[in-house]
N, C-alpha and C positions, 0 to 999 in steps of 0.2 A: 405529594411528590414521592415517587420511588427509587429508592435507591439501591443498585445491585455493586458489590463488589465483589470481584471474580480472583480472587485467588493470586493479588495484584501486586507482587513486586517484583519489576526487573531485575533488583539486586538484593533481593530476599533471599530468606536465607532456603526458602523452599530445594525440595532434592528430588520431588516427582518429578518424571519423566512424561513428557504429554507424546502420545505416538499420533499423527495426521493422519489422516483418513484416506490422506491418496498416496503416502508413500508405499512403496515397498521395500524388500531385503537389501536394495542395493542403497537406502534412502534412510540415513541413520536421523536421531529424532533428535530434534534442542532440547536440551536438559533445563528446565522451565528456572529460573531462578539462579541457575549456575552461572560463573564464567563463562562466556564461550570456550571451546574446546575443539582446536581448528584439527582436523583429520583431511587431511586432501585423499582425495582416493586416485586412483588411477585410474585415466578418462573417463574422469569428470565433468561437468558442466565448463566451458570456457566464456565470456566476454568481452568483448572490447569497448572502453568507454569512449563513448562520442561525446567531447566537451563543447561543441554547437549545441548539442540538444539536452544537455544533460542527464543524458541517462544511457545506457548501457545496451550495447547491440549485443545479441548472445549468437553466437559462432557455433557453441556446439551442445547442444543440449542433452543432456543424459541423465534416466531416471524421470517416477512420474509426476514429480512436485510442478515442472511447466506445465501441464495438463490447467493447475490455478494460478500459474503465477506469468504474467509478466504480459505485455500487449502484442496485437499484430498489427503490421502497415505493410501494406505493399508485399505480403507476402516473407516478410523478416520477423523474429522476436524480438521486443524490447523491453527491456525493465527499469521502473523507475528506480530512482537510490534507496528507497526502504525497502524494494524484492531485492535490489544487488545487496543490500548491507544483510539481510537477511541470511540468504543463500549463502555467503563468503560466509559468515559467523557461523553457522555447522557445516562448515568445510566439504559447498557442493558446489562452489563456483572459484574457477580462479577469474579473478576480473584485471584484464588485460589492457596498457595503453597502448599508442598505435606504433610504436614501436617490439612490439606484444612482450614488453617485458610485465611480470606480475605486479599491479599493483596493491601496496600493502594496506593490511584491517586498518591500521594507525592513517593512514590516507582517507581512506571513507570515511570511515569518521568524521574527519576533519571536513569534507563536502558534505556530509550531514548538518555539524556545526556551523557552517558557513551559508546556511541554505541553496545548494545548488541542486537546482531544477527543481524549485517549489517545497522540497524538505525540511526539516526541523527535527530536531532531539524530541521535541514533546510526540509529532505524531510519530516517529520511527518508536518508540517507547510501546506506545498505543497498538502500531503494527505490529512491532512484534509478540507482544502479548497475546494478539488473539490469534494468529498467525500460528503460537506454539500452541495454542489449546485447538487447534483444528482449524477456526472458520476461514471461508475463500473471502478473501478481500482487495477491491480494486480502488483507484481512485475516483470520488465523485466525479461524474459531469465528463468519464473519458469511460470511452464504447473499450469493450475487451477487444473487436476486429471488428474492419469496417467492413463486413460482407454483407449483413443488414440493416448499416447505416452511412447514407451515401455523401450525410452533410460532415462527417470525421474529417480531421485533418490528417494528410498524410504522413508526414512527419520526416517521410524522407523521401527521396529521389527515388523513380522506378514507372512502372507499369501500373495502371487499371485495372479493373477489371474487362474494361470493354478495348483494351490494348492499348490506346492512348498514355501518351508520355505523364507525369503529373508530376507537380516538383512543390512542395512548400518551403515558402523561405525561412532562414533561421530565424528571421525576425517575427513570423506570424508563430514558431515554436516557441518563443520566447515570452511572449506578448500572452501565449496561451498557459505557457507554465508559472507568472507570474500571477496569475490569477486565482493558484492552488495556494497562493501564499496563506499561512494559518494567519489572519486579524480578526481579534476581537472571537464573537462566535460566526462559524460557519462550515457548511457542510463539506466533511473532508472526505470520507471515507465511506460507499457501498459495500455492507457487511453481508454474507452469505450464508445458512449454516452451511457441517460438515456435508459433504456428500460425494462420493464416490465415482458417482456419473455426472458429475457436471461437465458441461463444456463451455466452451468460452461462443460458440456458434449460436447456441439456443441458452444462456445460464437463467433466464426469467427472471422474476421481480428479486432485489435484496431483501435478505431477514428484516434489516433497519439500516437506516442510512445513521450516520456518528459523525455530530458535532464534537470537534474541539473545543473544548472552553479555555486560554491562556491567562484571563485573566477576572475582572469579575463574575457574578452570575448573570447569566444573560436576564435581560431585561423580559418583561412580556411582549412588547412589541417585537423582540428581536423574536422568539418562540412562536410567537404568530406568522412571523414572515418565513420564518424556517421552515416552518410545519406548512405554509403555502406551498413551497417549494418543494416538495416532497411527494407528492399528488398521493397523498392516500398511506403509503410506507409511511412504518413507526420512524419516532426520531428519536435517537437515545444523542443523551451529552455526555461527554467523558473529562475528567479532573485529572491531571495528573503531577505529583507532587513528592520530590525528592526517589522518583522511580516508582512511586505507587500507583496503580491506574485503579481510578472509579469509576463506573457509568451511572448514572441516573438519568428518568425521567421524568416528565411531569403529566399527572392524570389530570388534574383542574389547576387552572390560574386564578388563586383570590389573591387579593390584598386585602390588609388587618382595616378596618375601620375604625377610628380613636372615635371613643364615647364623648 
């Protein structure tokens, strides 16, 4: 078994600075380990959250951190709650209800904690961790745009490609988001390294696909079905425990044999 740990506490007392690979001067960096330290800038990234779908339609995007972060439907941007908790936490998104008054860090949270739209404290932990060290990361088993893939679900009201109306109900968003729920081990997250030119049109295969572990170590049967699942991409598993993120994985599965 191998075991990496990256430089891993959320609430460590760490004071390096990680700079991302696709920001620039207008795009100040998460201070890895620190409190957040909210800086709004003057037009800045906007949101409004959609509580049908649970996640966050972005209105006005500014700076090149959307380049990796957040999905396309029908021609809009959307972010799940760990790209919106992110961005709001170094003070590059005000996230808006539909009344568009601001809604506040102390709110997100609180839909993190509550799991709305498939989130969790453990994997928002996990995201943001690698997130400050650089890597592009999206959710398992959800396409960055559905431009070359036709079986995506929409997610919201609008136009096709081929001009046609297309509407998904909140119930099949619902039914789909409920499925990202972190149980047991399972594949949560498509990790990407650093890179520059990515795009979300052509991004190719992930670094590793990253299990959650919440609670014991997975089983070998579980590790076998994983690694089925995966077609080929590594799998790393990640622990996370009182703000500390570990990853490891496994090179061979024995068990001990009693004499």
């Amino acid at each position: 078994m191998e075991i990496e740990d990256w430089a891993a506490s959320s609430a460590g007392s760490s004071d390096s600075e990680v700079t991302l690979p696709d920001s620039d001067n207008e795009d100040h960096c998460y201070a890895y380990g620190d409190l957040p330290k909210l800086q709004f800038r003057k037009g800045g990234s906007k949101a409004r959250w959609k509580e049908e779908l649970g996640m966050a339609e972005i209105i006005s995007n500014k700076g090149r951190m959307w380049i990796t972060t957040g999905i396309m439907r029908s021609g809009k941007l959307y972010s799940f709650l760990e790209d919106t908790l992110f961005m709001a936490e170094i003070g590059a998104l005000h996230l808006l209800d539909e009344m568009d008054k601001r809604i506040p860090l102390e709110d997100i949270y609180k839909k993190v904690a509550e799991g709305v739209g498939g989130s969790s404290w453990e994997s928002f932990e996990v995201y943001r961790h690698l997130k400050s060290l650089g890597y592009i990361i999206k959710r398992h088993g959800v396409c960055w745009s559905m431009k070359h893939d036709k079986n995506v679900p929409a997610f919201v009201e609008g136009e096709s490609e081929n001009g046609s109306e297309e509407r998904v109900s909140v119930t099949e968003i619902t039914e789909l988001l409920s499925t990202m729920q972190i149980k047991d081990a399972r594949l949560v997250f498509d990790v990407y390294p650093p890179n520059s030119k990515f795009r979300k049109s052509n991004p190719g295969k992930p670094m590793f696909i990253l299990c959650i572990n919440s609670g014991n170590p997975p089983t070998k049967k579980q590790i076998k079905d994983l690694e089925g699942q995966c077609e080929g991409i590594p799998l790393k598993f990640c622990y996370v425990e009182h703000g500390r993120v570990s990853f490891f994985s496994f090179n061979e599965i024995e068990l001990a044999v009693l004499p």
